[in-house]
C-alpha positions as CSV (number, residue, x, y, z in Angstrom):
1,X,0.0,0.0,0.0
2,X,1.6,3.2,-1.0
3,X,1.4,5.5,2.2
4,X,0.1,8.5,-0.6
5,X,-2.7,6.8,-1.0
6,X,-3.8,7.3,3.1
7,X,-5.6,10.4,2.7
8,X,-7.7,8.9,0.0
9,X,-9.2,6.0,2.1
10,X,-9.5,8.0,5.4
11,X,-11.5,10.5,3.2
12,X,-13.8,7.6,1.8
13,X,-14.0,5.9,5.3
14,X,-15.8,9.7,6.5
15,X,-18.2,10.0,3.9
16,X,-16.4,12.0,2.1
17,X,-16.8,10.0,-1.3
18,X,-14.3,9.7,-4.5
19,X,-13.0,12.1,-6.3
20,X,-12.5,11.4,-10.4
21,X,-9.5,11.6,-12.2
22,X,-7.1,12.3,-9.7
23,X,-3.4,11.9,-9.6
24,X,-0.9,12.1,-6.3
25,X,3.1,12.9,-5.8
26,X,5.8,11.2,-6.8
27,X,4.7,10.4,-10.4
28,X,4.3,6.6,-10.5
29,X,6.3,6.5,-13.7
30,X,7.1,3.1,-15.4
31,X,10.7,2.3,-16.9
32,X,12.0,0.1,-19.2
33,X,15.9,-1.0,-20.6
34,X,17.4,2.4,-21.5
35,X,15.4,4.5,-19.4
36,X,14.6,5.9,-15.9
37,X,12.4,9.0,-14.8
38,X,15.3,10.7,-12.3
39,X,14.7,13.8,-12.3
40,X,15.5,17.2,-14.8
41,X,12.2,16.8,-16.8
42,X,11.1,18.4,-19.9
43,X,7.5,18.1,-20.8
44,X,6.3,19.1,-24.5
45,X,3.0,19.0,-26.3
46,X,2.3,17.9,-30.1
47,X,-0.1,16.3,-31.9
48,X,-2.0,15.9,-29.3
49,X,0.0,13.7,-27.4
50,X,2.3,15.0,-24.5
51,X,6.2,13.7,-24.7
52,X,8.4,13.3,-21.4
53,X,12.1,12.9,-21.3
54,X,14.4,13.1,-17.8
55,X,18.1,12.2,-17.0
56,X,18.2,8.2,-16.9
57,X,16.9,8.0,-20.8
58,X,14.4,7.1,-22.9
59,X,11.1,8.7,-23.6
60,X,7.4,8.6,-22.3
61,X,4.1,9.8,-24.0
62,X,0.6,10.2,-23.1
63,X,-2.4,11.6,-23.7
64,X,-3.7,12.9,-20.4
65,X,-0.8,13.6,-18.2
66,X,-1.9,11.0,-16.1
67,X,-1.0,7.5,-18.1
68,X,2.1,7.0,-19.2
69,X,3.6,4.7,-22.1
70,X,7.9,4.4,-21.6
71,X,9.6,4.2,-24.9
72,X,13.1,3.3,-25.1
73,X,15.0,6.3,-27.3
74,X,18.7,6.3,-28.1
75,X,20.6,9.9,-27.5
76,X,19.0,11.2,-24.4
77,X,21.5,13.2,-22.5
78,X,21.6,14.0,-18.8
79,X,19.4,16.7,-18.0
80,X,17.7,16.6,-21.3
81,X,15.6,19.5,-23.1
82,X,13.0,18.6,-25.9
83,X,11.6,21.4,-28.3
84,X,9.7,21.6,-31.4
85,X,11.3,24.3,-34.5
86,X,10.1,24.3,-37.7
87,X,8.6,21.1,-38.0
88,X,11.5,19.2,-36.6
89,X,12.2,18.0,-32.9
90,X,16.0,19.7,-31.0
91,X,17.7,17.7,-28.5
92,X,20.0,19.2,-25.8
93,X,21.3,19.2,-22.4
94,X,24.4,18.4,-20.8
95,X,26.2,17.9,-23.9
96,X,28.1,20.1,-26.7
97,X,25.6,18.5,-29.3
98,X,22.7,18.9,-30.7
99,X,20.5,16.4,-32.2
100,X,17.6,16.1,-34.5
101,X,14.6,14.3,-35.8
102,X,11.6,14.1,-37.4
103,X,9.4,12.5,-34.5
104,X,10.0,13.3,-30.7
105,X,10.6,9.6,-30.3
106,X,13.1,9.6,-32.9
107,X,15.9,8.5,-34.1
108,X,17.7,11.3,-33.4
109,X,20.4,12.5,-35.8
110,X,24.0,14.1,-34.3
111,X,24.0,17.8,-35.6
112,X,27.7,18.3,-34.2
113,X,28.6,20.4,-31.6
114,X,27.6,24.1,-31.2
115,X,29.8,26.6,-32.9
116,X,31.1,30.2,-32.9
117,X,29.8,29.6,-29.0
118,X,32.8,32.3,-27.5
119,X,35.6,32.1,-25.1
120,X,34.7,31.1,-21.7
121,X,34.7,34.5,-20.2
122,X,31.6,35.6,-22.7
123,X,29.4,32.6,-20.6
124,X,29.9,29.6,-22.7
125,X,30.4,26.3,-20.4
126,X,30.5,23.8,-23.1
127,X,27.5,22.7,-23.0
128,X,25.2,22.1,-19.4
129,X,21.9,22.2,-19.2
130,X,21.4,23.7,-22.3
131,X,17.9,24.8,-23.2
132,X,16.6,26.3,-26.8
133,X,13.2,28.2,-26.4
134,X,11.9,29.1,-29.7
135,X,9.4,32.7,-29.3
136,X,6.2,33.0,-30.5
137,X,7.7,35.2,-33.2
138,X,9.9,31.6,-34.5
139,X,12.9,33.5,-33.5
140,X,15.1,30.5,-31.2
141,X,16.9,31.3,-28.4
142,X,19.7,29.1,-26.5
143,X,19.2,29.4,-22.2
144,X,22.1,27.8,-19.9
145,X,23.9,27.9,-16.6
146,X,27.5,29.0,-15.9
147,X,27.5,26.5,-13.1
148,X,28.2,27.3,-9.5
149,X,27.3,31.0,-8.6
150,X,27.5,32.1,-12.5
151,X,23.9,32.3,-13.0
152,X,22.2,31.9,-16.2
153,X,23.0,33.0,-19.7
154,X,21.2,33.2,-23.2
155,X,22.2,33.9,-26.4
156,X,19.8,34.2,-29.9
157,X,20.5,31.0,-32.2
158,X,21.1,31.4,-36.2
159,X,17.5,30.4,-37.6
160,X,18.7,28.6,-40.3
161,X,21.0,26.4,-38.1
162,X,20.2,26.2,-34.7
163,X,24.5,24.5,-34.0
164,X,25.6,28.4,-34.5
165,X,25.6,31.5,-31.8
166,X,23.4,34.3,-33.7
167,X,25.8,37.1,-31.8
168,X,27.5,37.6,-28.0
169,X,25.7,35.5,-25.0
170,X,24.4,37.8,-22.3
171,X,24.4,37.5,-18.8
172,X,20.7,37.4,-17.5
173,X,21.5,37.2,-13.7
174,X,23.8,35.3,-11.0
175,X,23.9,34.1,-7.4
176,X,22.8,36.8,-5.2
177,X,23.4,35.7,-1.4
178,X,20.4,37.9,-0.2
179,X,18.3,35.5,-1.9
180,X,19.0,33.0,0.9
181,X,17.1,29.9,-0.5
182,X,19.5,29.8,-3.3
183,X,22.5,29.5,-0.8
184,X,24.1,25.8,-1.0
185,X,23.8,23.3,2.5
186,X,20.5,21.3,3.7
187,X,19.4,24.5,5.9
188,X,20.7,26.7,3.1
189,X,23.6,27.4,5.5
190,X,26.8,28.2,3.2
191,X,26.3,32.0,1.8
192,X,28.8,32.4,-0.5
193,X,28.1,29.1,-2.1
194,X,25.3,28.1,-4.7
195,X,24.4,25.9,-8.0
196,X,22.7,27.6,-10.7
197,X,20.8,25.6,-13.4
198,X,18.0,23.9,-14.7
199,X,16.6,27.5,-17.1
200,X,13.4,27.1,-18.1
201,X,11.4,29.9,-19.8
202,X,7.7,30.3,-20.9
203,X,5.7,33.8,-22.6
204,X,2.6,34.5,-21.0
205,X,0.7,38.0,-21.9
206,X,3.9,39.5,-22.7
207,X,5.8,38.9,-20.0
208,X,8.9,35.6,-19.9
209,X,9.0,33.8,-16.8
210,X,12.4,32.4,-16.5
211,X,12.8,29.7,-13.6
212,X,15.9,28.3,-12.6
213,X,16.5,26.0,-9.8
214,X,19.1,26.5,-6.8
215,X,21.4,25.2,-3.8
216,X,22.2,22.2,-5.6
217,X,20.4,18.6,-5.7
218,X,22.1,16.9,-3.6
219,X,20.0,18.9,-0.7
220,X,16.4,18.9,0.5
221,X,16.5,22.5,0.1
222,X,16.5,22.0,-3.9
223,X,14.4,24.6,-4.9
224,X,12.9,26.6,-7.7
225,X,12.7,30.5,-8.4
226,X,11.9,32.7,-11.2
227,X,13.0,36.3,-13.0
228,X,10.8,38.4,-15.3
229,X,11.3,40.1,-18.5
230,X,9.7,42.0,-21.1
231,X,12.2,40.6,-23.8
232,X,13.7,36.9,-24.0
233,X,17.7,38.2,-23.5
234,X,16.1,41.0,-20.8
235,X,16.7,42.5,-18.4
236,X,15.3,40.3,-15.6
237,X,13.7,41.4,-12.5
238,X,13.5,39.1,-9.6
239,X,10.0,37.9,-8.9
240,X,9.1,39.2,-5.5
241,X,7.0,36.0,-4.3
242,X,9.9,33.7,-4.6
243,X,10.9,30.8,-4.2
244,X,8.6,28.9,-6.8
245,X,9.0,25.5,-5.2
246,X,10.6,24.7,-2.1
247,X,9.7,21.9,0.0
248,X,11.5,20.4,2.7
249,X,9.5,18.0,4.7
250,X,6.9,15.5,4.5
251,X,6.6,13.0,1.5
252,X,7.4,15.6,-1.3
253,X,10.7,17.1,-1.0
254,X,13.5,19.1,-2.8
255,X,11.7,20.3,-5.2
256,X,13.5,21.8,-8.5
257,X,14.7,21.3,-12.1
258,X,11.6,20.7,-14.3
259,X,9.4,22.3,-16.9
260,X,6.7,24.5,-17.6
261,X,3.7,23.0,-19.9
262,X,0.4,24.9,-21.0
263,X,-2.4,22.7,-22.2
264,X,-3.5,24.0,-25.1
265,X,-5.9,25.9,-26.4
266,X,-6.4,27.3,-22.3
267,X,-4.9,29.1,-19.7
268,X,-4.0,26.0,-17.6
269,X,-0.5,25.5,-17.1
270,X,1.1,22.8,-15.3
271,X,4.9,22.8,-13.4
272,X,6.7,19.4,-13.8
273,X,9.9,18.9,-11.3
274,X,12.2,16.9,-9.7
275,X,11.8,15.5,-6.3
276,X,14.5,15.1,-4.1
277,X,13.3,12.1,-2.1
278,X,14.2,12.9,2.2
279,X,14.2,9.0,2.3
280,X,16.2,7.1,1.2
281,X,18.8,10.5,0.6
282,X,19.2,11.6,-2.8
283,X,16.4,9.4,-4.6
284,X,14.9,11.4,-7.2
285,X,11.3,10.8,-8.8
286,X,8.9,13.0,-10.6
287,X,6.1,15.3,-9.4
288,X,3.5,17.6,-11.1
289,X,1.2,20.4,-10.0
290,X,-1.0,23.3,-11.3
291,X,0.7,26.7,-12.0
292,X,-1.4,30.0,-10.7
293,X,-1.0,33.5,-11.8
294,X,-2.3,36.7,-9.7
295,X,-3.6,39.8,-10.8
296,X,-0.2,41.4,-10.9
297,X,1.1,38.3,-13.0
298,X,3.0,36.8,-10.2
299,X,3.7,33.0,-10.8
300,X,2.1,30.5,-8.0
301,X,2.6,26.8,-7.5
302,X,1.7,25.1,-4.4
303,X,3.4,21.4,-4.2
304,X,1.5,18.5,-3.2
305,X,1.7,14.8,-1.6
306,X,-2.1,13.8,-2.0
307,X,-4.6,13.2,-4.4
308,X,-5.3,16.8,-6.8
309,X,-8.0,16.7,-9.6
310,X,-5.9,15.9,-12.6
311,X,-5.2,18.3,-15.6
312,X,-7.8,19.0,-17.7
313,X,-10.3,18.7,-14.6
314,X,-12.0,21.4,-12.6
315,X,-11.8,20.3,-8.7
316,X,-15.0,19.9,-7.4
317,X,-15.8,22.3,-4.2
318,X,-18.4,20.1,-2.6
319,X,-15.6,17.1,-1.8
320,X,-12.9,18.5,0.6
321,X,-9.2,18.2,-0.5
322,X,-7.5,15.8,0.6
323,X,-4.9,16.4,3.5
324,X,-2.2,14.4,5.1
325,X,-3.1,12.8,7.8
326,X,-0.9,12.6,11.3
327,X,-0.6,9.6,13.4
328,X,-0.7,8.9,16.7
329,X,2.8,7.6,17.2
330,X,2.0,5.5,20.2
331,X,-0.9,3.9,18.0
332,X,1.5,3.9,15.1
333,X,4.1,1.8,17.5
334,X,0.7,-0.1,18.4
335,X,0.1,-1.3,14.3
336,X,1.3,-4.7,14.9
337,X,-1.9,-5.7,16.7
338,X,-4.0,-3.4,13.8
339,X,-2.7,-4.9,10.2
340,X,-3.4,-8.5,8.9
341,X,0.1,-9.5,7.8
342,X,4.0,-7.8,6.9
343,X,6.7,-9.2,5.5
344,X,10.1,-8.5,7.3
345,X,12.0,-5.9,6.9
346,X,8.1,-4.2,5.5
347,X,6.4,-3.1,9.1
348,X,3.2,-1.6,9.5
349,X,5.1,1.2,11.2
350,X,6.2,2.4,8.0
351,X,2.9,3.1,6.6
352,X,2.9,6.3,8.8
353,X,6.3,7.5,9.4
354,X,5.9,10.0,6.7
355,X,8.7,9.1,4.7
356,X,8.4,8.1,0.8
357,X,11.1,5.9,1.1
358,X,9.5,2.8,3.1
359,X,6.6,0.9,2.9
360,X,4.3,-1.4,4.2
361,X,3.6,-4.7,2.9
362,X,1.5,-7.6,3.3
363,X,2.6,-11.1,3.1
364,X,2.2,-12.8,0.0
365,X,-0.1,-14.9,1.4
366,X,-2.5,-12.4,2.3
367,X,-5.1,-12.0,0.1
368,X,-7.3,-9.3,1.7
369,X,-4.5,-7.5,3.1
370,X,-5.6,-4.5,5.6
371,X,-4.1,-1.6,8.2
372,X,-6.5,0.2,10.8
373,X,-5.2,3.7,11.6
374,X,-6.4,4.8,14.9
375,X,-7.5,8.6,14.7
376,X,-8.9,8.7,18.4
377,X,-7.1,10.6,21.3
378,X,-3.5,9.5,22.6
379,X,-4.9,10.5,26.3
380,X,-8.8,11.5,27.6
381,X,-7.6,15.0,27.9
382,X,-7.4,15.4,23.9
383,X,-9.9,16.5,22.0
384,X,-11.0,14.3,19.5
385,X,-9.8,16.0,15.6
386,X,-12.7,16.4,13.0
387,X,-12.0,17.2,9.4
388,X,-14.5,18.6,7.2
């Protein structure tokens, strides 16, 4: 029993009733030879059908956002970027080259390495999580970190060969230590310290949202921010409700280097990320949620580890959201006596420690395998928790 899926059942058990078309954090994403969902995902839409691609390789596709179909792909870099110019499909990321095909599952063809790219100093790393964004006006545009504290840099691309620099790349913005969930450490503790990377940039009535993520993976404190601009090279102003995504506790955690999708033909937009997993350290899945935007077109995105209406769905007022639910520890230390069977190693305990990296599981013997989760009061003095 996946531990995610607690807050459904106790909402069922009170009346509360199912909700449709749901979906819940991390992604359950299947793999196949050639390919795992770790993390630095790019999300694209064509034909109707939506195309996945992370670090670990290989390709997924579906139609909903909710199913998804793994397709084994040859050429998928780390940190991988997906985009759609001119009737043909560009494939970067943490390489020098840049490949090409005539479907987004492939084959992809090996265009060579960029050129005229500059000396070093101009921003040029040699290639690291390299992303093209093509405007709304066709013109393409190459995004990047410097790595470390560097910050991000664009440049515009040749339109007739996307390999080639179309002029100098400019410096969009860097590390700035005020902004201290960008500072490196697991409590964002080092301050002159920081990892850059993951651009990702979208247009929405007029205005580019540029996110980037920070501090570094390897932390719980992985995070995402954005800058805004009136013009793809800028300048960029730092949004003032930042950071985008930051998470550091409960199922859903470290929370950073992803994409940006709108479904088309609306004004729904959905943020796909990385998850840093708390347990066991350093894991990395996939996670999804809805993108807001205020008045003032400030960018909002509220992360989640229970069931959300799925995209494409309204959420339905009358049923209340699902919310985690906290145990009782001294019933939780009590489960042996409340589940029907566990295999060793598998305790009932970890059903409701909070943690995405253990489970519970049944013998596999059991064939109507069940937990009971006692919501009473630890002592007579408590009062007894309703949730409506």
């Amino acid at each position: 029993m996946k531990k995610t899926l607690l807050a459904a059942t106790a909402a069922l058990l009170m009346g509360f009733g199912a909700i449709a078309q749901t979906y819940c954090n991390p992604l359950p994403m299947p793999i196949g030879p050639g390919g795992n969902a770790a993390g630095d995902v790019t999300v694209i839409e064509d034909g109707g059908k939506y195309y996945m691609c992370c670090t670990g390789g290989g390709m997924w596709v579906s139609e909903d956002l909710l199913d998804w179909e793994f397709h084994p792909v040859a050429n998928i870099p780390v940190a991988p970027d997906l985009v759609k110019y001119n009737g043909k499909f560009y494939l970067t990321g943490n390489s020098d080259h840049v490949y090409v095909a005539d479907n987004p599952l492939g084959p992809y063809e090996d265009l060579g390495l960029f050129k005229n790219t500059g000396p070093v100093e101009k921003g040029w790393n040699g290639g690291f999580d390299t992303k093209i964004y093509v405007d709304d006006d066709n013109t393409p545009y190459l995004f990047w970190p410097g790595r470390g504290i560097s910050g991000i840099y664009g440049v515009k691309l040749d339109p007739d060969d996307l390999t080639r620099f179309d002029g100098e790349p400019v410096h969009l913005f860097g590390f700035n230590p005020m902004h201290a969930w960008e500072r490196y450490g697991e409590f964002n503790e080092y301050p002159g310290v920081a990892w850059i990377e993951g651009p990702w940039i979208i247009k929405r009535n007029g205005i580019y949202y540029m996110e980037y993520s920070a501090s570094g993976t390897q932390w719980k404190t992985y995070a995402e921010g954005y800058y805004t601009a009136t013009s793809p090279l800028g300048p960029y102003t730092y949004a003032s409700n930042n950071p985008l995504l930051r998470k550091t506790e409960g199922l859903v955690t470290g929370t950073a280097h992803g994409s940006i999708l709108q479904i088309p033909g609306t004004d729904e937009w959905w943020q796909f990320y990385t998850i840093v997993l708390s347990n066991p350290p350093g894991g990395r899945r996939i996670g999804m949620d809805r993108i807001e935007f205020d008045s003032d077109g400030l960018m909002y995105c509220t992360i989640t580890d229970t069931p959300q209406p799925a995209p494409g769905t309204v959420a339905d007022k009358s049923v209340p959201a699902s919310i985690p639910v906290t145990i009782n520890k001294m019933n939780a230390m009590n489960a042996l006596s409340k589940v029907s069977s566990q295999q060793p190693g598998y305790p009932a305990a970890y059903a409701v420690d909070n943690y995405s990296g253990t489970v519970w599981m049944p013998e596999a013997s059991d064939k109507a395998p069940s937990i009971t989760i006692e919501l009473s009061p630890a002592t007579r003095f408590d009062v007894v928790q309703h949730f409506t």
